[in-house]
C-alpha positions as CSV (number, residue, x, y, z in Angstrom):
1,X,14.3,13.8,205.1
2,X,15.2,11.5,208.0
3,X,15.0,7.9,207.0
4,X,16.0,4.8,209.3
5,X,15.9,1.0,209.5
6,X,14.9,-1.6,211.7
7,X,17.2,-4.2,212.3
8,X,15.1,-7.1,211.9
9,X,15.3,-10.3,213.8
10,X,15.7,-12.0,210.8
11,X,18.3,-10.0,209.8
12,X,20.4,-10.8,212.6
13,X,19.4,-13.9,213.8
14,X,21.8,-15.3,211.1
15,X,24.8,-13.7,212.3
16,X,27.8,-16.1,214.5
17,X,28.0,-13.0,216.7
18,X,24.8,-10.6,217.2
19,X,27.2,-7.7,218.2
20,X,29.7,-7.9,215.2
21,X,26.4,-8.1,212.7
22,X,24.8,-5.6,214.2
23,X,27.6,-2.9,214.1
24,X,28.1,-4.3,210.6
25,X,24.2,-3.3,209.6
26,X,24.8,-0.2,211.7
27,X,27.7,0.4,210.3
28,X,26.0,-0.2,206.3
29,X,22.9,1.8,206.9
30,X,25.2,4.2,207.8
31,X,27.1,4.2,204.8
32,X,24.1,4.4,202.5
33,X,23.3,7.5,203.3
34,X,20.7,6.5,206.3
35,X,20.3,8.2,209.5
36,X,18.7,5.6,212.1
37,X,19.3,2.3,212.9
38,X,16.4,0.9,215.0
39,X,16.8,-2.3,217.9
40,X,13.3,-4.5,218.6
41,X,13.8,-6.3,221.9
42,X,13.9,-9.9,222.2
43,X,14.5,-12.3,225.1
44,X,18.5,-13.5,223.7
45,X,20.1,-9.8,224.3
46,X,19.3,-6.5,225.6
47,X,18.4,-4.1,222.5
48,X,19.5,-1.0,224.8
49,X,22.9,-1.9,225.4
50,X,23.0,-3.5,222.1
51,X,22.0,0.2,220.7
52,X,24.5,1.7,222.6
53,X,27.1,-0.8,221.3
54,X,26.4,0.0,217.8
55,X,26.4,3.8,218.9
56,X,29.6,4.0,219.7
57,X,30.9,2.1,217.0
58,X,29.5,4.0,214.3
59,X,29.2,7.8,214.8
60,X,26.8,9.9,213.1
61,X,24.1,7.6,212.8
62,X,21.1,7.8,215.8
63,X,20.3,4.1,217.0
64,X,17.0,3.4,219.0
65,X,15.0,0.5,219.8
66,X,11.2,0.0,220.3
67,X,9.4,-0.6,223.5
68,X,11.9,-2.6,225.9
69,X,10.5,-4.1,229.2
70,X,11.2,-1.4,232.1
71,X,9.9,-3.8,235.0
72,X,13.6,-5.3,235.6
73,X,15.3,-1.9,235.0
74,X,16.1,0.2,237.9
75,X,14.5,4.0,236.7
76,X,18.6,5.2,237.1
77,X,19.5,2.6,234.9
78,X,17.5,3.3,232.4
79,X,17.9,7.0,232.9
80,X,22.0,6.2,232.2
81,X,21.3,4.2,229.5
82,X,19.0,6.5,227.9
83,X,21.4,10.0,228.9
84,X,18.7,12.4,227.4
85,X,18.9,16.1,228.6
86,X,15.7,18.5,227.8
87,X,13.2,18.1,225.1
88,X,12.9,19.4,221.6
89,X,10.3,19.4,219.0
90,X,8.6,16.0,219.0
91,X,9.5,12.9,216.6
92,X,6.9,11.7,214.5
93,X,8.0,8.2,213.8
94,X,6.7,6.0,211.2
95,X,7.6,2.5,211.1
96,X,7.2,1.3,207.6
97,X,7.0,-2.4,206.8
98,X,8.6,-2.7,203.2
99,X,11.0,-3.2,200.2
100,X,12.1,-2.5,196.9
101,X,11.2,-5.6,194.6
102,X,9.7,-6.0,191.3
103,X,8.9,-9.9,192.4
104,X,5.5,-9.1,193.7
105,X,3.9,-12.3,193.8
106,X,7.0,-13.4,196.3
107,X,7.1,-10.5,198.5
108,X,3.2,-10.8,198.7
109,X,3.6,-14.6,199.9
110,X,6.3,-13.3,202.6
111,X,4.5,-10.5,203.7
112,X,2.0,-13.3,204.6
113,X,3.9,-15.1,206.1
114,X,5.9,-12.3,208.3
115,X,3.1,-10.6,209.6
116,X,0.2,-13.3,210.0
117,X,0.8,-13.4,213.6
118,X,-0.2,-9.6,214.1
119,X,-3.6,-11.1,212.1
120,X,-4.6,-12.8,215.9
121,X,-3.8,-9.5,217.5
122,X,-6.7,-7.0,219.0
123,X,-5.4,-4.0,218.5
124,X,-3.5,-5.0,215.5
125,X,-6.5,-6.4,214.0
126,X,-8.0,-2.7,214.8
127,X,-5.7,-1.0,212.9
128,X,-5.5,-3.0,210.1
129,X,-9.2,-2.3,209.9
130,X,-9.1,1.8,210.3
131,X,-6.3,1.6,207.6
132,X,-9.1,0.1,205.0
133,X,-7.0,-3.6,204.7
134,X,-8.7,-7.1,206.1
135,X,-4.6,-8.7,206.6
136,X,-2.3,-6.5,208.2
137,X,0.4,-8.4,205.1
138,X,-1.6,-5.4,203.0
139,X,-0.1,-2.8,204.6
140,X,3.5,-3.9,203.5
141,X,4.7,-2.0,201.0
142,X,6.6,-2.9,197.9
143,X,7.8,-1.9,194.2
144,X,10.2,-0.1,192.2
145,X,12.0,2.7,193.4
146,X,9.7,4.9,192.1
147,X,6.9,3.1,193.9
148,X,8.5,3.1,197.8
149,X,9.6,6.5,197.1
150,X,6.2,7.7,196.6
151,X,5.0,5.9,200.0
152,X,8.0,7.3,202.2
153,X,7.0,10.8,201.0
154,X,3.1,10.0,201.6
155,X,4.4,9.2,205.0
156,X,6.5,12.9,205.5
157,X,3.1,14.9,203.9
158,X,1.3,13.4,206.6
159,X,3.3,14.5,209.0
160,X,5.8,12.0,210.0
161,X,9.1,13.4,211.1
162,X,11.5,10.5,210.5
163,X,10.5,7.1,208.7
164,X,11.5,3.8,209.7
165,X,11.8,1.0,207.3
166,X,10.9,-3.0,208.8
167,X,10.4,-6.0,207.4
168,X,13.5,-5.1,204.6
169,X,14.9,-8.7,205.3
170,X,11.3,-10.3,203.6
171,X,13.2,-11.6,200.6
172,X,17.1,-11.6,201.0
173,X,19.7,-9.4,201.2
174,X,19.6,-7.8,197.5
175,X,16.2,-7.1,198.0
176,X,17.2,-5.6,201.6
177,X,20.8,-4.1,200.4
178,X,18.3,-2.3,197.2
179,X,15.9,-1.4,199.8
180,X,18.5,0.6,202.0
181,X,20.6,2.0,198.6
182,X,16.9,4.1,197.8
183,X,16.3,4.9,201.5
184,X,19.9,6.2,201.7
185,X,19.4,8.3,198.7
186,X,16.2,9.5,199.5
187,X,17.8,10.7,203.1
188,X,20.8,12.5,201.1
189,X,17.8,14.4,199.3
């Protein structure tokens, strides 16, 4: 069972230094057992050399990042930056907005809060729709362990190779830190 992380922007936006807090997430998911550590690109540093950073500073965990803009990339840069060779079997990625909480009413509110934005969004508002919900803050998931376990499993019956928790930050690091211990655990099998 391959089970990652996003590192949220609002899990690093607090840090003094983006680099040293981002090795030190790396370096944490890492620890609990997970096996990816994921980058989302903003306009303050460059998630691919930020991934690569945090790839050589903490072996045996895979960093990636989502979509990154290639029209200020030379194709050999990102070729170099990428260094893939061949292709396997496909990943089936699943990017999971979530957390372990029994404080539903709060992570609720926050999932309302986090996500309203993808509410004014075409194709967001399209598959919110095919997934039966009216907010795309219904398709967070929460609960006990026993809960999120159940969803991440839902996720790997339907097919999903790896699956990649967001949105882990909603309600503080204990919520995010107990979020990451089940993950790990799960991923240890």
């Amino acid at each position: 069972m391959i089970l990652g992380v996003a590192l949220t922007d609002g899990v690093t936006q607090s840090a003094g230094n983006l680099v040293d807090e981002t090795v030190r997430l790396t370096r944490q998911a890492a620890e609990l057992g997970l096996r990816s550590a994921w980058l989302g690109q903003r306009m303050d540093f460059d998630s691919v050399a930020l991934a690569g950073i945090a790839g050589r500073e903490v072996p045996g965990i895979a960093v990636g990042t989502s979509a990154v803009p290639i029209f200020a990339r030379h194709p050999i840069l990102v070729s170099s930056q990428a260094q893939r060779a061949g292709r396997g079997a496909p990943r089936i990625a699943a990017l999971v907005p979530g957390l372990v909480t029994t404080d539903l009413d709060t992570a609720r509110e926050a999932a309302a809060a986090a996500t309203a934005f993808y509410d004014q969004v075409p194709s967001y508002q399209r598959m919110t729709e095919l997934a039966g919900a009216s907010r795309t803050s219904e398709l967070v998931t929460f609960g006990d362990e026993q809960a999120v376990a159940t969803v991440v499993q839902d996720y790997f019956d339907a097919g999903a190779t790896e699956v990649i928790f967001t949105e882990t930050n909603l309600l503080g690091e204990e919520a995010r830190l107990r979020t990451w211990r089940l993950l790990g655990e799960l991923a240890r099998g």
